[in-house]
C-alpha positions in Angstrom: 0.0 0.0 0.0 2.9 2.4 1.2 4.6 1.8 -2.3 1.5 2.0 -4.7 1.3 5.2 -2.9 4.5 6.7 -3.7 4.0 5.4 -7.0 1.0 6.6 -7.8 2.3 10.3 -6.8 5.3 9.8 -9.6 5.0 11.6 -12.6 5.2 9.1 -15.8 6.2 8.7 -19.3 5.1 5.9 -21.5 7.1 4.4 -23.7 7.1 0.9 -25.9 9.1 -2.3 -24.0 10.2 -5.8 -25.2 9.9 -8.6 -22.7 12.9 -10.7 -22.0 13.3 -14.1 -20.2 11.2 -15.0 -17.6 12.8 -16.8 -14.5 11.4 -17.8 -11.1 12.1 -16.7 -7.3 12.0 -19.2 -4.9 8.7 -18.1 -2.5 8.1 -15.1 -4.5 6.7 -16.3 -8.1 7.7 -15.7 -11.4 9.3 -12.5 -12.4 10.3 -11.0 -16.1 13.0 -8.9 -17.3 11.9 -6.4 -20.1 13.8 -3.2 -21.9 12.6 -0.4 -23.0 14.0 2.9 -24.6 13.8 6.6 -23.1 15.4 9.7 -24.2 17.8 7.6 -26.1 19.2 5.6 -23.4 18.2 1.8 -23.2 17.0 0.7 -19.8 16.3 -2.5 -18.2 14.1 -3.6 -15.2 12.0 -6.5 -14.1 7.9 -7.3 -12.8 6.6 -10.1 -11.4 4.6 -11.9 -13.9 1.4 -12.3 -11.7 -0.8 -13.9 -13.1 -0.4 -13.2 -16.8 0.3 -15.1 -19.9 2.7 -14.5 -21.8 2.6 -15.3 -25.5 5.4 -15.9 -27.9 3.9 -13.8 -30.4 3.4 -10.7 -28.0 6.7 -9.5 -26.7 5.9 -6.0 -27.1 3.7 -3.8 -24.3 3.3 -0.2 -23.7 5.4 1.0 -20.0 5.2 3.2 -17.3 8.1 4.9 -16.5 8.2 7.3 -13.4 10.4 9.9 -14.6 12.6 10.4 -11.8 12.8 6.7 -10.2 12.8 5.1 -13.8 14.2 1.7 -12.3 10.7 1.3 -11.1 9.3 0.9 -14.3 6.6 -1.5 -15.3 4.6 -3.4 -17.7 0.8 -2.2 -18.1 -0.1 -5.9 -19.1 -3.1 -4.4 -20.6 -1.4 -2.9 -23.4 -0.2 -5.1 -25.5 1.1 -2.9 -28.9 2.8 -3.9 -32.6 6.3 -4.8 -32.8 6.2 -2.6 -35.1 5.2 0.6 -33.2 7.9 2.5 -31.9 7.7 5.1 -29.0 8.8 9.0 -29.8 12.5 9.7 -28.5 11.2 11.5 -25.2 7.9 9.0 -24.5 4.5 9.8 -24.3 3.4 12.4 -21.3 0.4 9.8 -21.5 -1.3 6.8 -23.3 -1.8 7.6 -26.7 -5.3 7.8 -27.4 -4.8 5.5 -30.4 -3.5 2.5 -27.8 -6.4 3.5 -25.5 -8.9 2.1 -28.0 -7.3 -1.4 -27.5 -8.0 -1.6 -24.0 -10.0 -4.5 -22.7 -13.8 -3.8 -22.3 -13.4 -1.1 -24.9 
């Protein structure tokens, strides 16, 4: 609760990631690495992979990145985009509206 908190009051950029090999924690559940590109400079972080699937045709999701704690990136599993979409150099200052369209329900 204390971190969702801090979190939530972080500003954020989104950006396009590519998930990388998934591995397991002993008592903690499975966790993936992913990369991602911001203002030119490649970054790389991990999530816990809950309870998502992942598929081997979908490596690419939109992320939140809090711009000033970036290592706490993460994967918004509900926006899945094109390999072939790439992000703008600086991010988005929020989810395109185009992207918004694909969310679930919607």
């Amino acid at each position: 609760m204390i971190f969702e908190n801090y979190y939530s009051s972080l500003e954020e950029n989104y950006t396009i990631g590519v998930l990388g090999e998934k591995y397991r924690l002993p008592n903690q559940g499975s966790r993936i690495n992913f990369h991602f590109y911001y203002w030119g400079e490649k970054f790389q972080s991990d999530n816990f992979l809950g309870t998502n699937e992942i598929s081997k045709d979908q490596l690419t999701y939109l992320i939140e990145v809090p711009i000033k704690d970036i290592k706490k990136s993460r994967i918004l599993w509900d926006y899945p985009v094109p390999d072939t979409l790439k992000a703008p150099y600086e991010g988005w200052e929020e989810i395109p509206a185009f992207l918004k369209k694909r969310e679930v329900g919607n």
